[in-house]
N, C-alpha and C positions, 0 to 999 in steps of 0.2 A: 698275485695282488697287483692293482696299478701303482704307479710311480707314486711314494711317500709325499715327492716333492709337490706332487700338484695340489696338496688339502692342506686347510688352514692348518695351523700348529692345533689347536683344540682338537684337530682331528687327526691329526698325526698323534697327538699322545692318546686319543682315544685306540686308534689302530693298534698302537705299542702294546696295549694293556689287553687288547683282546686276541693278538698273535702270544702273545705270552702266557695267557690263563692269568695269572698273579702275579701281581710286581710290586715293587715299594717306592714311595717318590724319591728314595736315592736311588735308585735302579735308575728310575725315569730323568733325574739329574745329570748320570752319567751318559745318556742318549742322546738328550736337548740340550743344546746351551742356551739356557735361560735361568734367569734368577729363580732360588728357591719360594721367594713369596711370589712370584710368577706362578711357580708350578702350582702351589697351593691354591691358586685364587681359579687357576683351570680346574682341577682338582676337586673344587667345592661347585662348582658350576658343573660338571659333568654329574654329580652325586647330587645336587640338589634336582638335576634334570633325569636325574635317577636312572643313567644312562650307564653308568658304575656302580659297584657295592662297596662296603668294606667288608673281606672275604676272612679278616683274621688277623694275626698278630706271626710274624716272621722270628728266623733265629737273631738272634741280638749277638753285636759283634765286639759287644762289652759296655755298651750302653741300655735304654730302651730296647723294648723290640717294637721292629717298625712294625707301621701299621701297611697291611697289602690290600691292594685294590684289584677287582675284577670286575669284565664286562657283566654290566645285567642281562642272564640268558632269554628271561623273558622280558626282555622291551618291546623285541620285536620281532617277529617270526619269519622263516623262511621256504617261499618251496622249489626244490630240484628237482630237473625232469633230465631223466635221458631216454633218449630215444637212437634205437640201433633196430639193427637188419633182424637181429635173434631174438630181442626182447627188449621192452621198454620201462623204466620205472620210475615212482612217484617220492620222493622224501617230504617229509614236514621237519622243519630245522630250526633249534632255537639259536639265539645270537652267538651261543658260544659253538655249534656246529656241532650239538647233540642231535643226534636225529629221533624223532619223538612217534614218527608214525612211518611205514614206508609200505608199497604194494609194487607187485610187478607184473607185467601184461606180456604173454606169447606176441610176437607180429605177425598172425598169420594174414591168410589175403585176406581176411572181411576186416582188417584194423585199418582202414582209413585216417586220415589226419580228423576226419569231420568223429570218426568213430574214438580214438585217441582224445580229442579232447573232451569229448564228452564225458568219456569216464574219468580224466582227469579233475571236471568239475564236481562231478559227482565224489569222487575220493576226496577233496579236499574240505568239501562242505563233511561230509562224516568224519576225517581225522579234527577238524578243527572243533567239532560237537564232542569228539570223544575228549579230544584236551580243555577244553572249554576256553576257548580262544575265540575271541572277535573276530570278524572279516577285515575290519580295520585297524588291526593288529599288524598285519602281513607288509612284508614291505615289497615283496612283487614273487616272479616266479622266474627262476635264471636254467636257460633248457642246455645241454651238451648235447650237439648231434653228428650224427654221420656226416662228414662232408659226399660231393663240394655242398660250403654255405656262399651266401654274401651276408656276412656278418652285419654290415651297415645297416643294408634297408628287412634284414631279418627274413631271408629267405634260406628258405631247404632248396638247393637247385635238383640235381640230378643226379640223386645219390643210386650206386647200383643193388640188385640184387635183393632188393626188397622184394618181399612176395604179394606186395599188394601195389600196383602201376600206380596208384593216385601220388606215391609219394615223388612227384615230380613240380617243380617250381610252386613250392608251397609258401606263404607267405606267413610262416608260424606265427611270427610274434603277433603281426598284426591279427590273427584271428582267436590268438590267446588274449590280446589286450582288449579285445572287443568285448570277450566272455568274461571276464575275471575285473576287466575296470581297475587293472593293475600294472605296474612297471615288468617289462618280460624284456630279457638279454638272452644273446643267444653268441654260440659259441661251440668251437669245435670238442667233440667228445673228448680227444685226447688232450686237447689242452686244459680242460676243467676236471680231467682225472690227475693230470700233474698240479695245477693249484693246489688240489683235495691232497694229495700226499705230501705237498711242500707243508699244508698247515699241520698233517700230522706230524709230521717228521721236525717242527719247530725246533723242540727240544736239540734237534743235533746241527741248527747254526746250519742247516745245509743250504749252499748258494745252487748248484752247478750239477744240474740232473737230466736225466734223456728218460723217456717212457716211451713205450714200444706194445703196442698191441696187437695179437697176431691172432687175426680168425676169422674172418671173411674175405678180409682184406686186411692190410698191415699200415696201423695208422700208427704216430709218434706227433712227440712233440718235444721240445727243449728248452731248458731254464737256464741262465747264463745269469750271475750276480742276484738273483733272486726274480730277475722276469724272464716272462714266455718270451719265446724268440719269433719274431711275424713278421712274416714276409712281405715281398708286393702282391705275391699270389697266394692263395688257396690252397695249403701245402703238409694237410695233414696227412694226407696219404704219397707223400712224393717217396717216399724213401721204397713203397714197393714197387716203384720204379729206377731205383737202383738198379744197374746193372751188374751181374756177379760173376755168368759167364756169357763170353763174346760168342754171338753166334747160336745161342741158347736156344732154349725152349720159349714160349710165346703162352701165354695163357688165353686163351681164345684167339679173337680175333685182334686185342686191343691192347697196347700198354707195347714197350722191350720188349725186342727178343733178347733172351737170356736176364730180365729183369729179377727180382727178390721175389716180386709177386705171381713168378710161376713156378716157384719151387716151394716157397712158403705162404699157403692160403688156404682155407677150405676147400675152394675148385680146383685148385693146384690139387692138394690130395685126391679129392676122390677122382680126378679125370688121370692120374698117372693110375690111380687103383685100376680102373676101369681098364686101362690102355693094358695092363700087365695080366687082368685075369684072361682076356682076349688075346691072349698071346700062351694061353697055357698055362700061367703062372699056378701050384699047389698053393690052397688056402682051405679053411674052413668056410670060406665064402659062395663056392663054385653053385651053392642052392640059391643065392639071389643073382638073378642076373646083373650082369657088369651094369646095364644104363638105370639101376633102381638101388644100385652103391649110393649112402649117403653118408655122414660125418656122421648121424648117430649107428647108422652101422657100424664104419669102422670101429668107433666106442666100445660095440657091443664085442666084437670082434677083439679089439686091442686089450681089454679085460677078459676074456679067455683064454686069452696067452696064445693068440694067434702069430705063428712065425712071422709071415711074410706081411702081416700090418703091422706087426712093431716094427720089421726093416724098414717099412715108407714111415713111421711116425720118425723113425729115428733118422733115417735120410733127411726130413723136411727138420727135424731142429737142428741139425748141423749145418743144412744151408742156413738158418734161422741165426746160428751160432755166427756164419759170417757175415751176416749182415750189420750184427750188431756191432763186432767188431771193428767195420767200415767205422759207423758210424761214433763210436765210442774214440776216433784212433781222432775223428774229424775235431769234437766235441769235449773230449775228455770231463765228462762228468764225475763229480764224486760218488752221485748214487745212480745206479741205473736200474728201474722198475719195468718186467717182464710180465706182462698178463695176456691175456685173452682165449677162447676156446682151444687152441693148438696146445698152448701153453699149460694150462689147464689139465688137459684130457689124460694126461698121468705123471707123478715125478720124472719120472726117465727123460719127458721130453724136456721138461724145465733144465734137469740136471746137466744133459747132452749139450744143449744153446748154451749154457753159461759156460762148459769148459771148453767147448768149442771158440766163445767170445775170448776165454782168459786166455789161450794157447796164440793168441792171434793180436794181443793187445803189443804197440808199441813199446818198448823201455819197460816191457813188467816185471823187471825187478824194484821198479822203485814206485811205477803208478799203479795202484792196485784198487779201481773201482769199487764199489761195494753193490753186490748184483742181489735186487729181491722180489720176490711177488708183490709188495706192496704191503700197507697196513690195513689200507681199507677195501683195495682189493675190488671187486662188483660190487659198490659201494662209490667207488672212486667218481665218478662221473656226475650223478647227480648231486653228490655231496659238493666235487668242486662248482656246479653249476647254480649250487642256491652261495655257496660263496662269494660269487661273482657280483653279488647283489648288497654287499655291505657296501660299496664304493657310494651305494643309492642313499645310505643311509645319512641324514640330514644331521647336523651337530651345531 
């Protein structure tokens, strides 16, 4: 979320109320220093602009029970878009970050940006018929994408490994704001899936979180006192540039040698597979040729109880395991959120990275992280991307 401090107080106590689900104006007393008839006179103006409800009546601490306030879900609607190399998807989201309608698109090569949005206009006009929601209801469309971006002027630059070449120096927002006649924010995929989990995770007061995605590439992002940590540069993906060993292996032509990102990545897997079945290596694989090895083979492979694919699944989450380590020993977050396809692809590997991470943590007798998949999980991205979109919302 952006800095509290930059929005009027009417919108700072509006913000309180909708990070919170339900609060009571002594709640909200203990937050703001401002007088109680202050609070009441925002209070009645936010509820007359019917921007709040009154949600119900609270425990009584031996007087009245108070009365609790909540954001109104429908004032105004929300839509998130992510867009990744594996697959792209659509949410419709109301104020309190239900999500009311969602779909999801393969990327294969015929998905163009021109093709992407098209269905994305088309999806949005059907979800919004199906809820029976105005167009001018909506208060814009907030996208999470693969970097690199240039966040300002709303470009996709030259993200890799897309199977369709158009998605090169795209100027999303602006060709979504053309089509849609609506406010469109854009932002890195990992940092709108850490928002998304910070507002689930509310309830647990949590400041100080690292999220870490591993499966094409290994993107992350950091929360430090309750914001994203941003740099001068474009830095979702820096950490699969970490270096782990000196001298390493090199993932194609580009990036470290001995980098994260060529021990832990999708191309990292299937090109050591490949390098190993060409060398003789025993598998149930030896019927597909090494250069037609793909990650849903492995899959295919790792769920038959193939030996020598779970040794490379298990290899790549224990380097996976150090990485995060590094980065955990750097950052020391409370919560540390693990997802993406590597991650994914069975317990084992999730299980492997996390005790490889705790084996390797600083002083872990007394810091002890709290390591998860996440709440919302494939969900994470678009959800924190239509969140990005409340900061728009006018009070």
């Amino acid at each position: 979320m952006p800095n509290p401090s930059s929005f009027s107080l009417k919108k700072q106590i509006y913000n309180r109320i909708a990070y919170l689900g339900t609060i009571s104006k002594a709640d909200l007393l203990e937050h703001f220093s401002i007088t109680g008839s202050s609070m009441t006179r925002i209070l009645e103006e936010l509820l007359a602009q019917e921007l709040i409800l009154v949600s119900g009546l609270g425990t009584s601490t031996g007087g009245r029970k108070p009365i609790l306030f909540q954001a109104n879900p429908s004032y105004r609607y929300l839509l998130g878009l992510d867009i990744s190399r594996i697959s792209s998807s659509l949410g419709l989201f109301d104020l309190q970050l239900n999500c009311l309608s969602s779909v999801r698109w393969e990327m294969g090569p015929e998905l163009s940006p021109e093709r992407l949005i098209e269905l994305v206009i088309q999806e949005t006009d059907a979800m919004l018929q199906n809820h029976h929601i105005q167009y001018d209801q909506l208060l814009g469309l907030g996208i999470g994408a693969v970097g690199p971006l240039d966040v300002q002027t709303g470009v996709i630059l030259k993200p890799e490994y897309f199977l369709s070449d158009a998605w090169s120096h795209v100027p999303i927002c602006r060709l979504f704001e053309e089509e849609l006649k609506l406010p469109v924010k854009l932002d890195n995929g990992a940092n709108t899936a850490l928002l998304a989990e910070h507002w689930a995770l509310r309830g647990e007061a949590c400041r100080n979180m690292l999220y870490v995605h591993a499966g094409v590439n290994i993107r992350s992002s950091i929360m430090s006192g309750g914001q994203i940590i941003r740099g001068s540069a474009n830095t979702e993906g820096a950490i699969g540039q970490m270096i782990i060993q000196t001298g390493g292996r090199r993932l194609g032509d580009k990036g470290n040698y001995g980098a994260l990102e060529a021990y832990v990545s999708l191309p990292s897997l299937e090109e050591r597979v490949r390098s190993q079945l060409r060398m003789g290596r025993e598998s149930s694989l030896p019927a597909v040729p090494p250069e037609h090895i793909t990650f849903s083979t492995l899959l295919e492979a790792l769920q038959r109880k193939d030996t020598f694919v779970r040794e490379m699944f298990l290899e790549t989450a224990s380097y996976l395991g150090v990485g995060l380590a590094n980065m955990i020993n750097t950052v020391h977050p409370e919560y540390v959120i693990v997802g993406g396809a590597l991650i994914n692809a069975d317990p084992i590997v999730y299980e492997t990275a996390v005790n490889v991470a705790r084996k390797n943590i600083h002083d872990s007798s007394s810091y002890k992280p709290l390591f998860t998949h996440g709440i919302l999980r494939e969900e994470s991205v678009m959800t924190g991307a239509a969140l990005q979109l409340l900061q728009l919302l006018e009070i």
